[in-house]
C-alpha positions in Angstrom: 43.6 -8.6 -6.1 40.3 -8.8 -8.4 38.2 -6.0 -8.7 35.1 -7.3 -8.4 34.2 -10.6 -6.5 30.2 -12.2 -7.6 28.8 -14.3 -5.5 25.8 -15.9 -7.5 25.0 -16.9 -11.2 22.0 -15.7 -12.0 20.6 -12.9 -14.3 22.0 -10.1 -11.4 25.8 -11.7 -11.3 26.2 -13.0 -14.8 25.2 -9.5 -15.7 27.0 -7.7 -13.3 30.2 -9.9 -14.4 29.9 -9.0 -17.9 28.9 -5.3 -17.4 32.1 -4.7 -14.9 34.4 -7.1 -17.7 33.3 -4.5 -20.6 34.1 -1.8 -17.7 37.7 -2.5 -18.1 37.4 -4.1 -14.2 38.9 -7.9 -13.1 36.1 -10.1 -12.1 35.9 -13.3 -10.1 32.7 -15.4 -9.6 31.7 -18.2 -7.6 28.6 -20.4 -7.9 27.9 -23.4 -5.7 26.0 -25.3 -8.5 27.2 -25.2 -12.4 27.2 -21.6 -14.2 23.8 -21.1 -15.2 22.3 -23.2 -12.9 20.0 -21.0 -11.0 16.4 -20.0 -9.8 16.7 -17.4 -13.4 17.0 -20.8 -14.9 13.2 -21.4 -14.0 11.6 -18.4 -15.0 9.1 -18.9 -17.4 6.4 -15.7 -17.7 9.3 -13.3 -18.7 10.7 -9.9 -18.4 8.3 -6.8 -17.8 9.4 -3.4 -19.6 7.9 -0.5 -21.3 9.4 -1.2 -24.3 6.4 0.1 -26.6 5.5 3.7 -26.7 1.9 2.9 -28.2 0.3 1.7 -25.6 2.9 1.9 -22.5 5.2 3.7 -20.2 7.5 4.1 -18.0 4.9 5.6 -15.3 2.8 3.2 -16.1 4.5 0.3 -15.7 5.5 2.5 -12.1 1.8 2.7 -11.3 1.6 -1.1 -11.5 4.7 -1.3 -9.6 3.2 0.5 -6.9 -0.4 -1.0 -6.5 1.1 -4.3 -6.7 3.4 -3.7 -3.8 1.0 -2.3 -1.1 2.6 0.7 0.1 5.8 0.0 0.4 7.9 0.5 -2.3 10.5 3.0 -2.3 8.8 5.0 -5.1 12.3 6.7 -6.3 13.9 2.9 -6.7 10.7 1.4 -8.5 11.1 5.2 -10.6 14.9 4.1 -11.7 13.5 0.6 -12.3 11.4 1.2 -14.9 12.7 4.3 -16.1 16.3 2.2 -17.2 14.3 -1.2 -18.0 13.9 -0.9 -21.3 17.3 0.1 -22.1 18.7 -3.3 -20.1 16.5 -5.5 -21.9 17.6 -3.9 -25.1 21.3 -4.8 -24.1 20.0 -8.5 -23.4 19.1 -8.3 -27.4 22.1 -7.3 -28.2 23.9 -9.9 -26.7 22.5 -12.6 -28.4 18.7 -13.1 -26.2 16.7 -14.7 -28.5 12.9 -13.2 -27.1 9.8 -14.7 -29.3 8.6 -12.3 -31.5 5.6 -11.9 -34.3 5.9 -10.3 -37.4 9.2 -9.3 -36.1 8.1 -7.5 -33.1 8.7 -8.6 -29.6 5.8 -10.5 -28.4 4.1 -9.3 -25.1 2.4 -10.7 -22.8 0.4 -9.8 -19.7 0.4 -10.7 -16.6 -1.5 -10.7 -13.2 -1.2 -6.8 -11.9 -0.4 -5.2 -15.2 -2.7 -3.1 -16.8 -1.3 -4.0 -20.5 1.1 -6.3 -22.5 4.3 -5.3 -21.7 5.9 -8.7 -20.7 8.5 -10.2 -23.5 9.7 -13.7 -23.1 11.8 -16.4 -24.8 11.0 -20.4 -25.9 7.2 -19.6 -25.1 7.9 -20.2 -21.5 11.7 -20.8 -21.0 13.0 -17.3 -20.7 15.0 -17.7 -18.0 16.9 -20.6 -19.4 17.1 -18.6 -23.1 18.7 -15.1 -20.6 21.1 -17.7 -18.7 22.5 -18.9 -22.0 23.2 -15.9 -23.6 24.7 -14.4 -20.1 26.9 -17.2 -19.4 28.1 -17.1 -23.2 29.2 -13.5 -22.8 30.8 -14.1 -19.0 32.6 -17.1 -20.7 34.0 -15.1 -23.2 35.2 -12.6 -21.0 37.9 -14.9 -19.6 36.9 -14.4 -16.1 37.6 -16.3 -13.2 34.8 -18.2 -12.8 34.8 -20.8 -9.4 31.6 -23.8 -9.8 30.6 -25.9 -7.1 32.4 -23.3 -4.5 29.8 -22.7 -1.8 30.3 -18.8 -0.2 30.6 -19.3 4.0 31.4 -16.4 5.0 32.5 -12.6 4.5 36.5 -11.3 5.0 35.9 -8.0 6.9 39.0 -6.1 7.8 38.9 -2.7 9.3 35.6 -2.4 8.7 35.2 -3.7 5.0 34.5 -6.3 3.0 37.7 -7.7 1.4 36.2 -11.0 0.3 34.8 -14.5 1.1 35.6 -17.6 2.6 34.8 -20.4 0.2 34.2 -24.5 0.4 35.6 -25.9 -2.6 34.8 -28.7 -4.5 30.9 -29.1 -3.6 29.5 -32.0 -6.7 32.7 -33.7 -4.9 32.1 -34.2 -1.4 34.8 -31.3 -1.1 35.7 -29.7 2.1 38.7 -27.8 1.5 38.4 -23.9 2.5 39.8 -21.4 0.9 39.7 -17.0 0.9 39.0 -15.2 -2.2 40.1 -11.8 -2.4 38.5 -8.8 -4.0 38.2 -5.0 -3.9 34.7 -4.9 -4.4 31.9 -8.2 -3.4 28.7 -8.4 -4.9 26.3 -10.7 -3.3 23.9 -12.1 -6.1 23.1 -15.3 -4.5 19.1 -15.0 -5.1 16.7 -16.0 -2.2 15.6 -19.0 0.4 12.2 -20.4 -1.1 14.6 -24.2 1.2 13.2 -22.2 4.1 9.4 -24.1 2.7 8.8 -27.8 2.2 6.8 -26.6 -1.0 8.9 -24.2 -2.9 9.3 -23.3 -6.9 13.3 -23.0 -5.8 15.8 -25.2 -6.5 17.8 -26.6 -3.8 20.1 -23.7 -4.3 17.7 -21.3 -2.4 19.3 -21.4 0.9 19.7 -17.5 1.7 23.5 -17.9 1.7 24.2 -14.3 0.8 21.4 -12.8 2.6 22.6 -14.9 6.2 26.4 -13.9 5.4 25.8 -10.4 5.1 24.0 -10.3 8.5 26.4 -12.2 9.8 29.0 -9.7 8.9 26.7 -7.1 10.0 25.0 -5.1 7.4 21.3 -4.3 7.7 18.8 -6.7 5.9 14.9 -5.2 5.7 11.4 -6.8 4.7 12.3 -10.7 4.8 8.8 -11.1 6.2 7.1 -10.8 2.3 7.8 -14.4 1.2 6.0 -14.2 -2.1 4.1 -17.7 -2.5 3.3 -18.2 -6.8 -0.7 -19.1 -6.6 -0.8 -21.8 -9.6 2.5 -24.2 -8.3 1.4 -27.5 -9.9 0.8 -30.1 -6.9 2.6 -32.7 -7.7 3.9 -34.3 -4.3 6.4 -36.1 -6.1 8.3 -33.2 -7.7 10.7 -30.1 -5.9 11.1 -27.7 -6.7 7.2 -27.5 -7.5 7.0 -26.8 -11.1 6.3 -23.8 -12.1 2.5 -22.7 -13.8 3.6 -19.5 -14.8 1.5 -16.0 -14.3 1.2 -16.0 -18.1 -1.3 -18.4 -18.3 -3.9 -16.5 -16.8 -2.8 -13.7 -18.8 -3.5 -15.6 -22.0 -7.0 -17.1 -20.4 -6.4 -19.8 -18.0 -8.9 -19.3 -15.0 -8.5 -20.7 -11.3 -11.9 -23.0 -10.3 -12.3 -24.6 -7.1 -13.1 -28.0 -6.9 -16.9 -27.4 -8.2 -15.6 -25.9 -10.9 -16.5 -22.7 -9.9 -14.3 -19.4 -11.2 -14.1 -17.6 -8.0 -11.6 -15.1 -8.6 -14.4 -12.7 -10.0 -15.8 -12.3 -6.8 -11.9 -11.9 -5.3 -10.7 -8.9 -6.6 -11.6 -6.5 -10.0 -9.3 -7.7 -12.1 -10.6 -11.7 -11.2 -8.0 -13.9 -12.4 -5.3 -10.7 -13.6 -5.0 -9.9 -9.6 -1.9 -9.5 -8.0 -0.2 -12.5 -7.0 -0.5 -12.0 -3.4 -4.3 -12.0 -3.6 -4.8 -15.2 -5.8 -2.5 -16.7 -3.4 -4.9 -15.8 -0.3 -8.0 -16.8 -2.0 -6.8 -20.5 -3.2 -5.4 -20.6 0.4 -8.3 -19.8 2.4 -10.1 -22.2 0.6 -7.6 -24.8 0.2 -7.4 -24.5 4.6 -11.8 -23.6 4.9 -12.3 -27.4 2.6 -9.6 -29.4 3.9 -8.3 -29.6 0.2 -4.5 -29.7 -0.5 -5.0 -28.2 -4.2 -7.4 -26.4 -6.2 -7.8 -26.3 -10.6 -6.4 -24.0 -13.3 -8.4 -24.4 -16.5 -6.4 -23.8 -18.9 -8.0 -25.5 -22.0 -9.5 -22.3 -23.6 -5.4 -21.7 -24.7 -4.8 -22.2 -28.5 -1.8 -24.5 -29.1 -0.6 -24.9 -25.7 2.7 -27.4 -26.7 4.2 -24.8 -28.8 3.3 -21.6 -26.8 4.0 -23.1 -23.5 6.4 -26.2 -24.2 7.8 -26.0 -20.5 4.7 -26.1 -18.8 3.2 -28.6 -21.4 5.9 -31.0 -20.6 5.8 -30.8 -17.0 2.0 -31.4 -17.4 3.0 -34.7 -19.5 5.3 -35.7 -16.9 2.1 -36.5 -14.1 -0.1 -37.7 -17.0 -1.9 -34.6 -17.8 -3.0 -32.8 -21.3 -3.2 -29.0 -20.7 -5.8 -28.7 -23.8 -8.6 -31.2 -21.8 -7.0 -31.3 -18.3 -7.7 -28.9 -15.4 -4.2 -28.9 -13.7 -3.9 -29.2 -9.7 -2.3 -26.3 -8.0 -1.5 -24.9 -4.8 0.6 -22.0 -3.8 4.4 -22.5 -3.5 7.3 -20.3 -2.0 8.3 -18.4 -4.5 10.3 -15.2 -4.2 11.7 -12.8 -1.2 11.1 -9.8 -1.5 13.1 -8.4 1.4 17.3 -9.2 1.4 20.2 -7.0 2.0 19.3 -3.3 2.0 20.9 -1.3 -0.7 20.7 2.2 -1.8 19.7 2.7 -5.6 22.9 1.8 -7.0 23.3 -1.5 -4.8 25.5 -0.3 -2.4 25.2 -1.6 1.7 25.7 -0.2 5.3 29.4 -2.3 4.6 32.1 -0.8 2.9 33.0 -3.2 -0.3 29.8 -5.1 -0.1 27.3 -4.5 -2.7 23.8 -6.8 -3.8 21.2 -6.6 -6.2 18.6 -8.7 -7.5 16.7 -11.5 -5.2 19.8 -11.4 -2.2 19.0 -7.4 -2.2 16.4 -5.1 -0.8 16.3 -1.7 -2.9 12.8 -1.1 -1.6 11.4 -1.8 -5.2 8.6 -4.4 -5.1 7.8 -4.0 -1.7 5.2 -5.8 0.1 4.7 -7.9 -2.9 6.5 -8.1 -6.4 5.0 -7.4 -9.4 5.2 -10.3 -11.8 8.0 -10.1 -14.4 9.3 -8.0 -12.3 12.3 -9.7 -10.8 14.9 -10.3 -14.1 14.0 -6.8 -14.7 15.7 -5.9 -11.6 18.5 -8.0 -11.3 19.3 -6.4 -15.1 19.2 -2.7 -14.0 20.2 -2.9 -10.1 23.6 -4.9 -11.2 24.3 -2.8 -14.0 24.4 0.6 -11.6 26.5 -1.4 -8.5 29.4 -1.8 -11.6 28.7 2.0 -12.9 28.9 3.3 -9.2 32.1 0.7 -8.2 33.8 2.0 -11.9 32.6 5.5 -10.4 34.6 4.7 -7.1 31.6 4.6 -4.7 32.1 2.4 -1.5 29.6 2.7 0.4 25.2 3.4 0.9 23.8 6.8 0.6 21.0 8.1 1.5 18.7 6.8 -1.3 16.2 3.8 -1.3 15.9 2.2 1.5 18.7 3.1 3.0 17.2 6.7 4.3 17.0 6.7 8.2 19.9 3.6 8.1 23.2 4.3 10.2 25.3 3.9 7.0 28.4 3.6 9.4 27.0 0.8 12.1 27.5 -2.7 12.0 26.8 -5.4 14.6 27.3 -9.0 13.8 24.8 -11.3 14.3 24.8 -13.9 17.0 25.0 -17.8 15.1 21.7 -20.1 15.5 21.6 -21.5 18.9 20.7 -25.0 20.3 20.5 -29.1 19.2 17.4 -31.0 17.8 15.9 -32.8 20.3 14.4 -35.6 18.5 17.4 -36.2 15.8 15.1 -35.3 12.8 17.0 -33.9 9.8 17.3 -29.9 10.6 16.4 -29.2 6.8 13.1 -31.4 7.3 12.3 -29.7 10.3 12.9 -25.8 9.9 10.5 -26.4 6.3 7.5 -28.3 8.0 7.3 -25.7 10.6 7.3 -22.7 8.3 5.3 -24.3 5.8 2.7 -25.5 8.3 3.3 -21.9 10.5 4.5 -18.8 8.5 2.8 -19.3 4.9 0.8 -17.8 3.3 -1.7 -17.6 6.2 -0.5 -16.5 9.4 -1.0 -15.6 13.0 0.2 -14.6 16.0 -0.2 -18.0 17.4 1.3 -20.2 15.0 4.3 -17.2 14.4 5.3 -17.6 18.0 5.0 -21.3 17.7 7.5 -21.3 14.7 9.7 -19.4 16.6 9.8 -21.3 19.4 10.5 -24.6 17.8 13.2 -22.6 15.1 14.9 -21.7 18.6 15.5 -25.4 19.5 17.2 -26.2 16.1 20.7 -26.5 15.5 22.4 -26.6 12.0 25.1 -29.3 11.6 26.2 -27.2 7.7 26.4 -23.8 6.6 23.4 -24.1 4.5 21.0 -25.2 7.0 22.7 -22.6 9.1 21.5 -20.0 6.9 18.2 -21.2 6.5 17.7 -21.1 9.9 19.1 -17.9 10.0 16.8 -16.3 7.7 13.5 -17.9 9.1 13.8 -16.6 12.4 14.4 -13.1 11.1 11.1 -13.6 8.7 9.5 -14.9 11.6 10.1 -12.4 13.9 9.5 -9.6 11.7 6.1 -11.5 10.8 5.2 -11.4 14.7 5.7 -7.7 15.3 3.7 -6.6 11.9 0.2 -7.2 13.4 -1.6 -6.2 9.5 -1.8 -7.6 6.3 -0.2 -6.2 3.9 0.9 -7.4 0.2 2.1 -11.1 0.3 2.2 -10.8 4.9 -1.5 -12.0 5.9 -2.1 -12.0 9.8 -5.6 -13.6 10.0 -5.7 -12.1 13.3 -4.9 -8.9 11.8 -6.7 -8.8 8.6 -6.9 -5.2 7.7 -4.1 -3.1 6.5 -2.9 -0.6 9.1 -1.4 2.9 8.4 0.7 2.3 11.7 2.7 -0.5 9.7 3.7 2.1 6.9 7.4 1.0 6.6 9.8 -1.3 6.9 11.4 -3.5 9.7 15.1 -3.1 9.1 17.4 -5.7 11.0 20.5 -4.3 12.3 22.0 -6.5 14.6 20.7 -8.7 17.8 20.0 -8.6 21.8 21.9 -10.2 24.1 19.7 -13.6 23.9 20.2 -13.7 20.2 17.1 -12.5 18.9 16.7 -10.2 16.1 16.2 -6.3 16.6 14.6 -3.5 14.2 14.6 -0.1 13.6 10.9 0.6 12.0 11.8 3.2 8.7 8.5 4.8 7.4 8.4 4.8 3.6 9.3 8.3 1.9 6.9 9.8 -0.1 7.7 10.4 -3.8 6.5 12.1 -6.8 6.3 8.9 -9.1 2.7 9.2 -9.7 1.9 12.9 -9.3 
């Protein structure tokens, strides 16, 4: 039997497969797409770490952490986050990442909601692809047993634990044969469900497999309601996933205008176009719904040799017949990145025996209401790398760290499947993302929440990956209902103010009798991060 089962290829499973292979531990993974070929692939802005004592730290870095996220962090996970960043970017180096650097120094950059440079990247704007090669070199090299085009169903639980997956394989062939793969120890990597939005920066790969299997199987899954939208997604109907204007830009310059021209950020927020992403994201939207527009401009011409700095983003610009250097680009927010998942203690263990996550699929409490930016390869790097140290260590199952305090560790109740038929035959797919686009974006309220959850309850999937999308909306939508504040990337316009009675998270544990999702509310420990 393999040690260790990964379900996902992205920075958190490529990682974890190559930490636990150096561990001395067998390791299996299984991708539905092609190794590599994941939402890591897109990132462009980078990876945030304090990796220069002259001007950064670790508690700094944590301070941004924290004001980015509104609240709700679990201060000791975002405290182990930064605290072991450096060091796992390091590794990456040593591996063979090939970050840009002048003079022979990294190159940082800075992004919305960080108070300094911090952020190194790779290929000017393709540091995710530049991480993915030099991870899937290393995992190839390891010799293990890696499964493409395999598409994870469902979770083997016997006795109480995890003992594997069910897996479709044979996926880029029309495949349907089913098969069990066996493991000690299952890691759920899988990333998020930005296929949940008809506008989305995620590939077609984002369907919340590993998320839905877990609370299928039972294990409690927290904070789904903080969809992160990116604010600068350029609009170009034509194109999904929406490419990607990454956070950088406006680090290096680029401002957000409406369509007068006018830089309105500055009358936003303090830091104008450095804000948070959540609060750009709220202020194009607002206007974007108040004017009847369907996309707003990022001026981006004051930026000295955009093709070589920014070669993705230049080419994508070419691609609708658009010159960065003269152009304004046309953007709009797009689904972006989940900030809730499965909840996990601080080494990525889960209420379930055997069953382990970390990075996008997880919830260690670290970003919150709302992620930083740069903050997300950061933590698939250091939440996979102490789920191997703790399985080589022989841990099995949560403690009481991150946001597992409060959580019955030893309950499970499986969730009840996604009920009902489409009544008008429209594709389920096309369907579930009109209604949460048009319902539970970026702007929300309690009327068009319950009206997304009434229409979610008369779909019915015809494939497991619509299954899980549906799966995971009516959990975010229902968790969206009962917080009646704003807070980070959640806006209620019928609740506009943040509310000290919301200070915590809704964790999932199982449902009623009719199906419907049912929390426990966890208030958010206090910690001595910035004391």
């Amino acid at each position: 039997m393999t040690d260790l089962l990964v379900l996902g290829s992205g920075i958190a499973g490529l990682s974890a497969a190559v930490r636990a292979h150096r561990a001395g531990l067998s390791v299996a993974l299984v991708t539905k797409g092609e190794l590599g070929w994941s939402t890591t692939r897109y990132a462009q802005g980078g990876v945030a770490a304090a990796l220069s004592e002259l001007d950064d730290s670790p508690e700094l870095h944590g301070s941004d952490t924290l004001a980015a996220g509104a609240g709700l962090c679990d201060t000791d996970a975002v405290r182990v986050l930064v605290g072991e960043g450096p060091a796992r970017v390091r590794e990456l180096i040593e591996l063979g990442t090939r970050f840009d650097r002048v003079d022979g120094e990294l190159a940082r950059a800075r992004e919305g909601g960080h108070s300094v440079a911090r952020v190194v990247h790779a290929g000017g704007d393709a540091t995710g692809a530049e991480i993915e090669r030099s991870l899937v070199t290393a995992v190839l090299e390891s010799g293990a047993d890696v499964r493409e085009s395999c598409l994870a169903t469902d979770l083997l639980v016997e006795h109480g634990r995890v003992t594997g997956v069910r897996v479709r394989a044979g996926l880029a062939q029309g495949g349907s044969a089913f098969d069990e793969v066996r493991a000690r120890h299952v890691l759920v990597a899988t990333g998020g469900a930005g296929q949940c939005f008809a506008v989305t920066t995620n590939p077609p790969l984002s369907t919340g497999d590993g998320i839905a299997m877990a609370m299928r199987a039972g294990a409690a899954v927290a904070d789904l309601e903080f969809m992160q939208f990116h604010p600068t997604a350029l609009h170009d109907p034509a194109a999904m996933p929406r490419p990607l204007l990454s956070e950088a830009l406006r680090g290096e310059g680029a401002i957000v205008r409406d369509e007068h021209g006018v830089a309105f950020m500055v009358d936003e927020h303090p830091l104008a176009d450095l804000a948070p992403r959540d609060v750009v994201a709220r202020a194009i939207s607002r206007r974007l719904n108040d004017r009847g527009l369907d996309h707003l401009w990022l001026d981006a011409t004051a930026i000295d040799d955009f093709p070589r700095r920014f070669p993705t983003i230049w080419r994508s610009a070419q691609g609708v017949g658009l010159d960065p250097q003269v152009d304004w680009l046309p953007v709009a927010p797009a689904a972006h990145y989940l900030s809730g998942g499965v909840c996990t203690d601080l080494d990525g263990a889960t209420t379930l025996p055997g069953l382990w996550a970390c990075g996008e699929a997880a919830c260690s409490g670290v970003h919150g209401a709302n992620r930083l930016a740069s903050n997300s390869l950061l933590e698939g790097l250091v939440f996979a790398s102490r789920a191997v140290e703790a399985i080589v260590a022989g841990k099995d199952l949560a403690d009481d760290t991150g946001v597992m305090r409060g959580i019955d560790r030893t309950a499970s109740a499986a969730h009840a499947p996604v009920p009902v038929s489409l009544s008008d035959g429209a594709p389920v797919r096309d369907a579930l993302q009109r209604l949460m686009t048009r319902d539970a974006g970026v702007l929300r309220s309690g009327e068009s929440l319950a009206r997304a959850a009434a229409e979610l309850a008369t779909l019915h999937a015809t494939d497991v990956e619509d299954a899980n999308l549906l799966t995971v909306a009516h959990v975010l939508v229902t968790a969206a209902l009962a917080r009646e504040e704003s807070r980070g990337t959640h806006t209620r316009v019928d609740f506009p103010e943040t509310s000290p009675a919301f200070l915590g998270r809704f964790v999932t544990l199982g449902t009623s009798a009719a199906g419907a999702p049912t929390f426990v509310r966890l208030p958010v420990p206090a910690s001595e991060l910035t004391r």
